[in-house]
C-alpha positions in Angstrom: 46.0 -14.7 34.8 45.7 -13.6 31.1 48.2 -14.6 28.9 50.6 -12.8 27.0 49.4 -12.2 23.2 51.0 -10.9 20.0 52.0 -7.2 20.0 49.5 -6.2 18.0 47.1 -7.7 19.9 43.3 -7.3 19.3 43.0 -7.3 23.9 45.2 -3.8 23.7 43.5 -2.3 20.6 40.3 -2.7 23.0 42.0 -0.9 25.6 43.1 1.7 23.3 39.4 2.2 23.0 38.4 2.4 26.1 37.3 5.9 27.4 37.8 5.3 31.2 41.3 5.0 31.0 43.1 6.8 33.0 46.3 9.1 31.6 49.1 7.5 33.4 48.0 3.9 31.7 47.7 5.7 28.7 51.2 6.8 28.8 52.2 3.0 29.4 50.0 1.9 26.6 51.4 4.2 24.3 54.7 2.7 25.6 54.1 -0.5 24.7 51.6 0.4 21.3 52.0 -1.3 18.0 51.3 0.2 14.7 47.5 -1.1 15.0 47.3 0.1 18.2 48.4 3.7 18.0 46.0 4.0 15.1 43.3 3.2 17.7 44.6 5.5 20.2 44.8 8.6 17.4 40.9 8.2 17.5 41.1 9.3 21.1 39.9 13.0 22.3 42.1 13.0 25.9 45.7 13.2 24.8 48.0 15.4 26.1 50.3 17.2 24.1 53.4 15.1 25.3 51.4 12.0 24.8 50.6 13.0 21.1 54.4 13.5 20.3 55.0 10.2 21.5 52.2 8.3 19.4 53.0 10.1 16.3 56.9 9.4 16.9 55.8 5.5 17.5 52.8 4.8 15.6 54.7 5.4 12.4 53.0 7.6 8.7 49.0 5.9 9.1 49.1 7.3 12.8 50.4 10.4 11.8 47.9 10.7 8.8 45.3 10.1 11.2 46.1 12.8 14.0 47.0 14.9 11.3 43.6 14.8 9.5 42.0 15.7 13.0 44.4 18.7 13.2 46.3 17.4 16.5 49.2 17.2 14.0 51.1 20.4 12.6 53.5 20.4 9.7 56.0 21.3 12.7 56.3 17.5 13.7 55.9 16.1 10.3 59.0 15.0 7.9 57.9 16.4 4.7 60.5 13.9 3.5 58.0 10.9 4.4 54.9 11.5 1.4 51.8 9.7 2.7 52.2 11.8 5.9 53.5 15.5 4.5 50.2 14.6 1.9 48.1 14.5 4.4 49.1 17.9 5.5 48.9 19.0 2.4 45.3 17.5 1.6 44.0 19.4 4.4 45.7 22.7 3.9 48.1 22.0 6.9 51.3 22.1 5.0 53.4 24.5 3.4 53.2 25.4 -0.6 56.8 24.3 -0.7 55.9 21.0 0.0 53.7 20.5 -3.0 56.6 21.9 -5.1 59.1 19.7 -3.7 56.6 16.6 -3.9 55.5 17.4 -7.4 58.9 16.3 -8.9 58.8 13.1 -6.7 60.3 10.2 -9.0 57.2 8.4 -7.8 54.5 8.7 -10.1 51.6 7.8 -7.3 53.2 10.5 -5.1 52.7 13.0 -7.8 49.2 12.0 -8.5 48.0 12.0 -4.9 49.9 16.0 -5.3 47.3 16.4 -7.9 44.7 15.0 -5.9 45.0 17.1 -2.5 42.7 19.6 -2.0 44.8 22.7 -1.2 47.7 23.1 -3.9 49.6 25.6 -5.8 47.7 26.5 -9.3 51.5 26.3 -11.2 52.0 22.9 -9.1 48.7 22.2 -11.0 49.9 23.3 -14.0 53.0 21.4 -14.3 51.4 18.1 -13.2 49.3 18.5 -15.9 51.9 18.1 -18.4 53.3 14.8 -16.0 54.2 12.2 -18.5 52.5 9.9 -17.0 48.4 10.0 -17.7 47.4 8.5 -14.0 49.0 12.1 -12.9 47.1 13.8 -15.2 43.7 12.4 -14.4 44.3 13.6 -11.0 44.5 16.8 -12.0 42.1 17.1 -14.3 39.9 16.4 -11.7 41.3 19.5 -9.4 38.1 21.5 -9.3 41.2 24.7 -8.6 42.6 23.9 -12.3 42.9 26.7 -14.3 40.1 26.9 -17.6 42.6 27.5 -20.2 44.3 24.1 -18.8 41.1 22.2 -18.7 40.0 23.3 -22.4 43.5 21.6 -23.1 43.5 18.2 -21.7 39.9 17.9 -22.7 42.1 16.8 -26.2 44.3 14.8 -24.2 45.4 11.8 -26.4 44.6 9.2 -22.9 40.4 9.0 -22.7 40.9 8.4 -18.8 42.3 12.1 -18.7 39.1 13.1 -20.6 36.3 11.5 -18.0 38.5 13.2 -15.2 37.6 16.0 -17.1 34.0 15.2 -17.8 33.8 14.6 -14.1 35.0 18.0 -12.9 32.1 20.1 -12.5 34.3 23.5 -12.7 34.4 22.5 -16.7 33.6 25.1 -18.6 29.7 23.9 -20.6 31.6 24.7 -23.8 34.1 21.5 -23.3 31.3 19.3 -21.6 29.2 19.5 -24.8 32.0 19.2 -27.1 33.2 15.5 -24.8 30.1 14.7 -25.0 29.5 15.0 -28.7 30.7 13.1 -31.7 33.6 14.0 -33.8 34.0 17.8 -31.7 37.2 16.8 -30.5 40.1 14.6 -32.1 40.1 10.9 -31.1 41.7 9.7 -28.1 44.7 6.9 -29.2 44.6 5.7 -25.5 42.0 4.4 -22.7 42.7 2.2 -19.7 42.2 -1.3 -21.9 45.1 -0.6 -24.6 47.8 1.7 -22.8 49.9 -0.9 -22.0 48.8 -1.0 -18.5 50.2 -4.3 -17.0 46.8 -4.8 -14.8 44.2 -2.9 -16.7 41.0 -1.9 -14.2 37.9 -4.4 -14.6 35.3 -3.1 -17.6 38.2 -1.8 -19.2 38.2 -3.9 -22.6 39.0 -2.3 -25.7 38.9 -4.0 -29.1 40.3 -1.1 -31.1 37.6 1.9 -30.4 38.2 2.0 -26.5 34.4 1.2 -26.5 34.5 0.7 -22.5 36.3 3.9 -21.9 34.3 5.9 -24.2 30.9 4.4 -22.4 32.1 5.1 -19.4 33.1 8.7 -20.6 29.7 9.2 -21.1 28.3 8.1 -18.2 31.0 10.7 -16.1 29.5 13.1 -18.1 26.0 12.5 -17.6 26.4 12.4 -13.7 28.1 15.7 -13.3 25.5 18.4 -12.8 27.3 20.5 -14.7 26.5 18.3 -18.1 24.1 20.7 -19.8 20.7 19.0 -20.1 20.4 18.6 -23.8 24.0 16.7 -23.7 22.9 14.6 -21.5 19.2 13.9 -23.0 21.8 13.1 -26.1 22.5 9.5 -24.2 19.2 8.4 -23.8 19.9 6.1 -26.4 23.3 5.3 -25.4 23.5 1.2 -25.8 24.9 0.8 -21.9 22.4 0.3 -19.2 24.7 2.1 -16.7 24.2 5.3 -18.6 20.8 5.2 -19.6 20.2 4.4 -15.9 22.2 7.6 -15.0 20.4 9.6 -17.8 17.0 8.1 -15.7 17.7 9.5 -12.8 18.3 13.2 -14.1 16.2 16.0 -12.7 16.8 18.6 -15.5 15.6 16.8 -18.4 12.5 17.3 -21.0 9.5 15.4 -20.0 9.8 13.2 -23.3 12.9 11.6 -22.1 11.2 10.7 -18.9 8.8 8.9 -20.9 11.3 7.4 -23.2 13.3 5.6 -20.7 9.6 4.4 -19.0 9.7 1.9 -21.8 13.2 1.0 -21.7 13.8 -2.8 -22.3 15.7 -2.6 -18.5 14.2 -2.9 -15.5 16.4 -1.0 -13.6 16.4 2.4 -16.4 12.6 2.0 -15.8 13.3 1.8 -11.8 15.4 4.8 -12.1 12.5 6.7 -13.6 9.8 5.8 -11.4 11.9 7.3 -8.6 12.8 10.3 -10.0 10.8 13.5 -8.7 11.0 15.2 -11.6 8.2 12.9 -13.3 4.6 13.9 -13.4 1.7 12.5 -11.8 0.9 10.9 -15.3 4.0 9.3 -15.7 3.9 7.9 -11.9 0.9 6.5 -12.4 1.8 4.9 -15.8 4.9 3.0 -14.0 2.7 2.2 -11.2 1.2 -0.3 -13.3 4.7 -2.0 -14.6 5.0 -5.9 -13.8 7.7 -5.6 -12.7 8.3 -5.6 -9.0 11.4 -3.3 -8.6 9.8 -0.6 -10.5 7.0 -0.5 -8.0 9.0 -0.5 -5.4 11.3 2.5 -6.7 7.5 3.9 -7.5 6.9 4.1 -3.9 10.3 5.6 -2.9 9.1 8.7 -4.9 8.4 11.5 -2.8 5.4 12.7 -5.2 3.7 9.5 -5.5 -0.2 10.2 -4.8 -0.9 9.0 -1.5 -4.1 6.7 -3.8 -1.4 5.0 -6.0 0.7 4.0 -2.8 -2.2 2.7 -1.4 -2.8 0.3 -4.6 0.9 -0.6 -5.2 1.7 -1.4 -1.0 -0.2 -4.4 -0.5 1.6 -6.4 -4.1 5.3 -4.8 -3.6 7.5 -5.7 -1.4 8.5 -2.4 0.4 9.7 -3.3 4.0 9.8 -1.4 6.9 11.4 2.0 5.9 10.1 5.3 6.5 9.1 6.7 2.4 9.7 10.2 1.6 5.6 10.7 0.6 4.8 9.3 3.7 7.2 11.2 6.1 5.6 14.6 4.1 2.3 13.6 4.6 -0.2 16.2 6.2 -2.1 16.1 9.7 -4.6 15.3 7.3 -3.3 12.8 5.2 -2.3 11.2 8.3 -5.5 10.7 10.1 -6.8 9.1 6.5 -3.9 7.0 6.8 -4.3 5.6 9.6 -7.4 4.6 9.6 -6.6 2.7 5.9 -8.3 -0.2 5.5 -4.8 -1.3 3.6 -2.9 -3.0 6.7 0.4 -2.6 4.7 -0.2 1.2 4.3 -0.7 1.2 8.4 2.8 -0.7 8.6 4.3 2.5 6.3 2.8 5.3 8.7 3.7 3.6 11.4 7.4 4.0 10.6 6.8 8.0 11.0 8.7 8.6 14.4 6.8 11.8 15.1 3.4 10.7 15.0 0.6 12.6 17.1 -0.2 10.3 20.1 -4.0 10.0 18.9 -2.2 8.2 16.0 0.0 6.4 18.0 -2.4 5.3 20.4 -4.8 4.3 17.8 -2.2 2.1 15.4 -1.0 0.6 19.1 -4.3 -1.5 18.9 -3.8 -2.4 15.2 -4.4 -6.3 14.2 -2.1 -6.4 11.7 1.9 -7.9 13.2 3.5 -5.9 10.8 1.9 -2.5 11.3 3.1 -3.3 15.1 6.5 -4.1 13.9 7.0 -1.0 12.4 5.4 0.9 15.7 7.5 -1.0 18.2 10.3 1.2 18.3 8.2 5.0 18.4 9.3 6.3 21.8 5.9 7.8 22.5 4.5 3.8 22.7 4.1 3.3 27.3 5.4 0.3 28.4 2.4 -0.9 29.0 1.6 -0.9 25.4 5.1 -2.7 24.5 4.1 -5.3 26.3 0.6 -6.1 24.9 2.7 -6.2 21.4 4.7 -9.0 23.0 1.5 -11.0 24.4 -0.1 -10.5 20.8 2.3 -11.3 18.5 5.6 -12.5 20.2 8.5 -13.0 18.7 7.2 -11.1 15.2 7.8 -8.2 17.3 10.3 -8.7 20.2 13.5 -7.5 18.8 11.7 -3.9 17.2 9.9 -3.1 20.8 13.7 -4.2 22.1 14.6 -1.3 19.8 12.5 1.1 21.5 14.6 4.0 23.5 11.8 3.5 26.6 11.9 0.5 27.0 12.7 -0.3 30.8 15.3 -2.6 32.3 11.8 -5.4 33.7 11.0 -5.8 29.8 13.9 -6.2 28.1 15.0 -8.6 30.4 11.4 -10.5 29.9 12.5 -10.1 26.3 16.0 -11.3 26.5 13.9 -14.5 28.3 11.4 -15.1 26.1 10.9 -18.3 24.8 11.2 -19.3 22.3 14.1 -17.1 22.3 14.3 -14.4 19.2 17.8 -14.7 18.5 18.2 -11.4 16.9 17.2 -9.7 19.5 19.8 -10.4 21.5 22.1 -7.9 19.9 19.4 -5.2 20.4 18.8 -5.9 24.0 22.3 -6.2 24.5 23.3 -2.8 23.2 19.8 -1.1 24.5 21.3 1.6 27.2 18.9 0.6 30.0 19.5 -3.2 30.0 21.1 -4.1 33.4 23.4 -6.9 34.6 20.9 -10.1 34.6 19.8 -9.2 31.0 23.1 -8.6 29.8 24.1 -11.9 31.5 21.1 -13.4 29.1 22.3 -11.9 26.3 25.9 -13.4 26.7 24.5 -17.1 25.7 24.1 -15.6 22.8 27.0 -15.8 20.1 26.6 -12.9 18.1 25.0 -10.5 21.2 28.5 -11.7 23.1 30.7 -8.9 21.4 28.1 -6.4 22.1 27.2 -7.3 25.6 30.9 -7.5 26.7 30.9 -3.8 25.9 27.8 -2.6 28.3 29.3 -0.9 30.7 26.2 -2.2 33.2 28.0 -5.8 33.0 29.5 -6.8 36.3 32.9 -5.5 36.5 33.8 -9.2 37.2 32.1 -10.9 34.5 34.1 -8.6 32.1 37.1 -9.0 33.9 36.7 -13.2 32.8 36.0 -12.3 29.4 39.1 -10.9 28.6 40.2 -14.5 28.5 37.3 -15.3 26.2 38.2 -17.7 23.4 36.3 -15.0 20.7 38.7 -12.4 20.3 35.9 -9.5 19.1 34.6 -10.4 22.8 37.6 -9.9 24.2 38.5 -6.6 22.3 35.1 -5.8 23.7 35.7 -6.6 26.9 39.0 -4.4 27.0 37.4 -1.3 25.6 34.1 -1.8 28.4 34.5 1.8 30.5 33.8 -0.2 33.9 36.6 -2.4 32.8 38.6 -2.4 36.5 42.1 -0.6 36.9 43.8 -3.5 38.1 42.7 -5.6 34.9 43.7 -2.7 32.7 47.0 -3.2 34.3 47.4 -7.0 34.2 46.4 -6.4 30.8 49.1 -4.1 30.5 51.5 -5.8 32.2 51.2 -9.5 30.6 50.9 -8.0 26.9 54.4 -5.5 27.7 
C-alpha cells in the first residue's frame, strides 16, 4: 500500500506527467492538485476545455501564467485585477489595451515596470511610464524596442545611468544617441547609477566611489554588444580598462582589422580568446594566435570556423579540445575529408569523427582506427553495424562503452552486454537506461545503479510491476519517475490517487 504524502507531493507531480493517463483520472487529479501540481499539469497537451477552467480556477496566477503563455488561456477567464496573470496576457498580446492603462498607474512600482517590459503595449502607456518616478520603470521602458525616437533621444539624458544602458541596449536607438552614450562629455553627467541611488540592496558590481565607475563600465559594455553600436564607437573601447568590455569589443565582427590585432596582444587571456574565435580575423592573424602559450587561446583558435585545416592539425594534438563537433571541421569538403581521415594526427581522426554525416567509406575506415579516442568520438554515428560496436567494446572497453551506449542502433543483446560489463562503466548506466531499445533485463541492470534509477524508472519497457514497487522507493526523483512511466498500471494510478486524496 503506498502511503499517504504531503499535498504537494513529488508521487502526484509524476502523475501529472504522465502521458498515458487517462481523462477521467485527470479530472480526479485535477481535483485533488496542488499549486505544484497544476503547474505540471498546464504543460499537458490533452485537456479538455472543462478541465482547463478547472485547473486555472485551482492552480492559482503561475498556472494561469502558464496556460496563458501557451494560448489555452483567454483574457475572458483572467481577472485583470490579479497583475502577474493579466501581464501575462498582456506580454503575449492576449489582453486588452485597457489593461495596460489600468495597470500602468498600479501603486506598485514592479507592476508598472513589468507594463513597460511586455511586449505588446500602448505607445502613450510607453510614454507615460517613461516619465514614472521611479528609474527601475523607466529602464524598462527604455528598453521597449516600440518606444517612440523622440522619447529615446530624451532619456538617453536621463539623470539615473541605469536608464541610459537600457538605452544603450535597445537596438531601435537611433546611431546619433549611441555615439553620443558612448562618447565623452556629448551628454550631461548622470547624478545617479545603481551603487549611489539609495538603493537599499544595490545589485553585485555596482560600486561607486563618486564617478559611478561600475555603471559607466558597464554602460559601455551595453553599448558595445548591441549591433546597432556603430563600429567606430565601439573600436573607441578597445582600450577601455575592463576586461569584460574589451572582451566584448573582441568578439565584434564589424570592426577594422587593426583592432583585431590590438586586442591579439591584450595582457588577458580571455580578450585574446575572444579574438582567436572571431571569424572576422584573417588567415594571418589566426595563424599568429595559433602560436600563443596559452592554452584557452588555442582552444578558442580551433572553435574558429576559418581556421586552415594545417593549423588545426598542429594546434589538436597540444590543446585540449574534447570531443565536440568544430565548425571548420563540420564544413570541411569531400575532399578535405578523405585527407582527414587518413591524418596521421590521431587527435585530428577523434575531431572528424564527431561529423555525424560521414560517407560510410569514412566511417568504415575510422571504425578500424587504433586510437580509443578517435573510437570514442565514432561510437555514437548511427551508420556504425553492430557488429562494429561491438569490436569497439572488445578493443577498448570501458573507454568506449557509454558513447557506443549512445548510439541510436544499438540493439537491445548489446546494451544489455553493456549494462553487464565488468568492470561496470558507471556512467553508462544513465545512457543505457534512457536508450529507447533497452528492454526489461537491461533496465533491471541499470536500476543497481543510483544515478541511472531516476531514469530507468521512467522506460516505459520496465515491468509494469517493478514500477508499480518503485513508487514506494525511498528516492523521491525515482518515485516521481516512476509515477510519470506511460506503462504505469491504472489501478496504481488510482491507489495513487486515492492514498494521496
Amino acid at each position: 500500500m503506498i502511503e499517504a504524502s504531503v499535498p504537494r507531493s513529488w508521487l502526484l507531480c509524476g502523475l501529472a506527467a504522465n502521458p498515458a493517463v487517462p481523462a477521467d483520472l485527470l479530472d480526479r487529479l485535477i481535483a485533488l492538485a496542488d499549486n505544484e501540481v497544476c503547474l505540471e499539469l498546464a504543460d499537458r497537451d490533452d485537456l479538455s476545455p472543462s478541465q482547463l477552467r478547472t485547473l486555472a480556477a485551482r492552480g492559482g496566477a503561475g498556472t494561469v501564467i502558464r496556460l496563458a503563455r501557451r494560448g489555452l488561456v483567454t483574457a475572458a477567464e483572467v481577472d485583470p485585477a490579479d497583475p502577474p496573470a493579466a501581464l501575462a496576457l498582456l506580454d503575449i498580446g492576449s489582453a486588452p489595451a485597457s489593461w495596460a492603462h489600468v495597470m500602468s498607474d498600479h501603486p506598485d512600482p514592479s507592476v508598472r515596470a513589468c507594463v513597460a517590459a511586455a511586449e505588446h503595449v500602448p505607445v502613450e502607456v510607453l510614454r507615460a511610464l517613461a516619465d514614472d518616478p521611479d528609474p527601475a520603470v523607466v529602464t524598462e521602458a527604455a528598453r521597449s524596442r516600440t518606444m517612440p525616437a523622440d522619447v529615446i533621444v530624451r532619456l538617453a539624458r536621463h539623470l539615473h545611468v541605469a536608464v541610459r544602458r537600457a538605452v544603450a541596449t535597445n537596438e531601435t536607438t537611433p546611431t546619433p544617441v549611441l555615439t553620443a552614450l558612448g562618447t565623452d562629455g556629448v551628454l550631461p553627467p548622470a547624478r545617479f547609477c545603481p551603487g549611489c541611488d539609495g538603493t537599499t540592496d544595490p545589485p553585485a558590481g555596482s560600486c561607486c566611489r563618486g564617478e559611478h565607475e561600475d555603471a559607466l563600465a558597464d554602460l559601455r559594455y551595453a553599448l558595445v554588444t548591441n549591433p546597432a553600436t556603430p563600429p567606430d564607437v565601439v573600436a573607441g573601447c578597445a582600450g577601455h580598462p575592463a576586461n569584460w568590455v574589451r572582451c566584448a569589443v573582441a568578439e565584434r565582427q564589424d570592426l577594422p582589422a587593426e583592432v583585431y590585432h590590438r586586442l591579439a596582444v591584450d595582457r588577458t587571456p580571455g580578450v585574446r580568446g575572444a579574438v582567436a574565435a572571431n571569424p572576422a580575423i584573417g588567415e594571418n592573424l589566426i595563424r599568429t594566435m595559433a602560436a600563443d602559450d596559452t592554452h584557452d587561446v588555442r582552444r578558442r583558435v580551433a572553435h574558429n570556423p576559418n581556421v586552415p585545416l594545417d593549423v588545426l592539425t598542429t594546434i589538436a594534438p597540444i590543446t585540449r579540445i574534447g570531443p565536440r563537433l568544430l565548425p571548420r571541421i563540420a564544413a570541411a569538403t569531400p575532399d578535405e575529408i578523405a585527407q582527414l581521415a587518413r591524418s596521421p594526427v590521431a587527435a585530428i581522426r577523434m575531431l572528424l569523427a564527431e561529423r555525424p554525416d560521414l560517407p560510410a567509406t569514412v566511417v568504415n575506415l575510422l571504425a578500424d582506427d587504433p586510437d580509443a579516442k578517435a573510437l570514442k568520438s565514432l561510437a555514437p554515428n548511427p551508420a556504425l553495424t553492430e557488429q562494429q560496436l561491438r569490436t569497439m567494446v572488445a578493443r577498448h572497453g570501458t573507454r568506449v562503452i557509454a558513447r557506443v551506449a549512445r548510439n541510436p542502433t544499438c540493439g537491445p543483446g548489446l546494451l544489455r552486454d553493456l549494462a553487464a560489463h565488468v568492470p561496470p562503466v558507471q556512467k553508462a548506466y544513465r545512457v543505457i537506461a534512457s536508450h529507447s531499445n533497452a528492454d526489461a533485463t537491461t533496465l533491471m541492470l541499470c536500476l543497481r545503479d543510483h544515478q541511472a534509477r531516476p531514469v530507468a524508472a521512467r522506460h516505459p519497457a520496465l515491468p509494469a510491476a517493478t514500477i508499480t514497487a518503485l513508487l514506494e522507493d525511498p528516492d523521491y526523483r525515482v518515485a516521481e519517475a516512476a509515477a510519470a512511466n506511460p506503462s504505469l498500471p491504472r489501478p496504481a494510478m488510482l491507489t495513487l490517487l486515492s492514498a494521496t486524496g
